[in-house]
C-alpha positions as CSV (number, residue, x, y, z in Angstrom):
1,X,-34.2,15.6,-15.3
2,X,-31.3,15.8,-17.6
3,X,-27.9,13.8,-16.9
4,X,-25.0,16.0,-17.0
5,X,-22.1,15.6,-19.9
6,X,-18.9,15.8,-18.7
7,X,-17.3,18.9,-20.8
8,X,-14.2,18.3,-22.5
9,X,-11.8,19.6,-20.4
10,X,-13.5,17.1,-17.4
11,X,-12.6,13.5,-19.7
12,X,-10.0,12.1,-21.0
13,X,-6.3,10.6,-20.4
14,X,-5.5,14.1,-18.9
15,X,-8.1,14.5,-16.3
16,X,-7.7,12.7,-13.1
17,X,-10.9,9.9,-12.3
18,X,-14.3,10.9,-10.2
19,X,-13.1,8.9,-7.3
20,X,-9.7,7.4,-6.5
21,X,-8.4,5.6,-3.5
22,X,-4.8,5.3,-1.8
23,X,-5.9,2.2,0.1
24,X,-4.9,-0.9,-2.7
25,X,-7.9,-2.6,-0.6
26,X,-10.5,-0.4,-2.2
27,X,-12.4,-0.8,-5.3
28,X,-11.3,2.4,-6.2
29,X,-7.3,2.1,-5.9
30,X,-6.0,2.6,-9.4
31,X,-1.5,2.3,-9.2
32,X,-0.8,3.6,-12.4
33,X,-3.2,7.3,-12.2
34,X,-1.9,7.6,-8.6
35,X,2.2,7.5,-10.2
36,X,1.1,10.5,-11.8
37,X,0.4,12.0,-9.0
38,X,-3.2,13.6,-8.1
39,X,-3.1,17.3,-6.8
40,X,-6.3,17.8,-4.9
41,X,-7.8,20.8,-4.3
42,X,-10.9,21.1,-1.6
43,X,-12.9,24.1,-0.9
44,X,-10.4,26.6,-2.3
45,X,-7.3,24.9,-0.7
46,X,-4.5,22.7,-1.7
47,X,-4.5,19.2,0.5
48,X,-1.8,16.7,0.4
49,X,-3.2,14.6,3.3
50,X,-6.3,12.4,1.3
51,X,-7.0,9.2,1.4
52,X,-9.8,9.2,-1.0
53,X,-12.0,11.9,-3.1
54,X,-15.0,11.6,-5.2
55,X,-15.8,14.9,-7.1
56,X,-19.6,14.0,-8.2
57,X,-20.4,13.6,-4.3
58,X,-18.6,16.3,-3.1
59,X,-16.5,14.6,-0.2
60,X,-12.7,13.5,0.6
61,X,-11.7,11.2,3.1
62,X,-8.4,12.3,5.1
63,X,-6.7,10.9,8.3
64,X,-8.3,10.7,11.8
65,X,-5.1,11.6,13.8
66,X,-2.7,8.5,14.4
67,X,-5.9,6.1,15.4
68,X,-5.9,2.9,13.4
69,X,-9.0,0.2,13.3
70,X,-8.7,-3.5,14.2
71,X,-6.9,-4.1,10.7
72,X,-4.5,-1.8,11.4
73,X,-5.7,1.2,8.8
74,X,-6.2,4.3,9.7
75,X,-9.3,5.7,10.8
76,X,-10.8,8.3,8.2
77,X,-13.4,11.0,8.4
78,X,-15.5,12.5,5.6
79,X,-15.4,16.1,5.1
80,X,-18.0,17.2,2.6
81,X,-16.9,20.4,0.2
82,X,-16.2,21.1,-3.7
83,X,-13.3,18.7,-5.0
84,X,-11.1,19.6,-7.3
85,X,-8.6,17.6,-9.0
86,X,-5.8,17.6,-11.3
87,X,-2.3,15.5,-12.3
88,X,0.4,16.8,-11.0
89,X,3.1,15.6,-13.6
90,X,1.5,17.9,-16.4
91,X,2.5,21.5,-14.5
92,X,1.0,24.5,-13.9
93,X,-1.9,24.5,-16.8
94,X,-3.3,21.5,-16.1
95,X,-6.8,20.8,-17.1
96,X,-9.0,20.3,-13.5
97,X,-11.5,17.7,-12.6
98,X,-14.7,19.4,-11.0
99,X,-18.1,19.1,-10.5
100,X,-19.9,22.0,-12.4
């Protein structure tokens, strides 16, 4: 098999990361991209509740309800779907983040 190469509109400082994380707990928390704001797109619609995303795999993690675990974050559930992704301080033409 063949690894896939990222095209050039999927690298560089204009594209947002695979996978990012809200939680400053996870591995994949990154402060400065998440300033910029990440506009996240999953199967065909626009979602403002995620907790986490990872566009090679295909999944986001958003919210259970208002249910929390012993450490007091909230609960999430995996939902499995194309992920799209872009930054939201670059407007309307944006380049997008997607697995191809």
């Amino acid at each position: 098999m063949t690894e896939e190469t990222p095209t050039p509109a999927q690298t560089g400082p204009d594209v947002p990361p695979d996978r990012i994380a809200i939680n400053p707990r996870s591995p994949f928390f990154d402060e400065e991209k998440l300033r910029r704001g990440i506009g996240i797109r999953f199967k065909g619609t626009v979602r403002t509740n995620v907790e986490e995303y990872s566009i090679p795999e295909g999944w986001i993690r958003v919210q259970a309800g208002k249910s929390m675990d012993r450490h007091g974050q909230p609960l999430t559930i995996k939902l499995s779907g194309p992920v799209e992704a872009w930054y939201e301080d670059i407007g309307e033409d944006a380049p997008v983040a997607k697995k191809d």
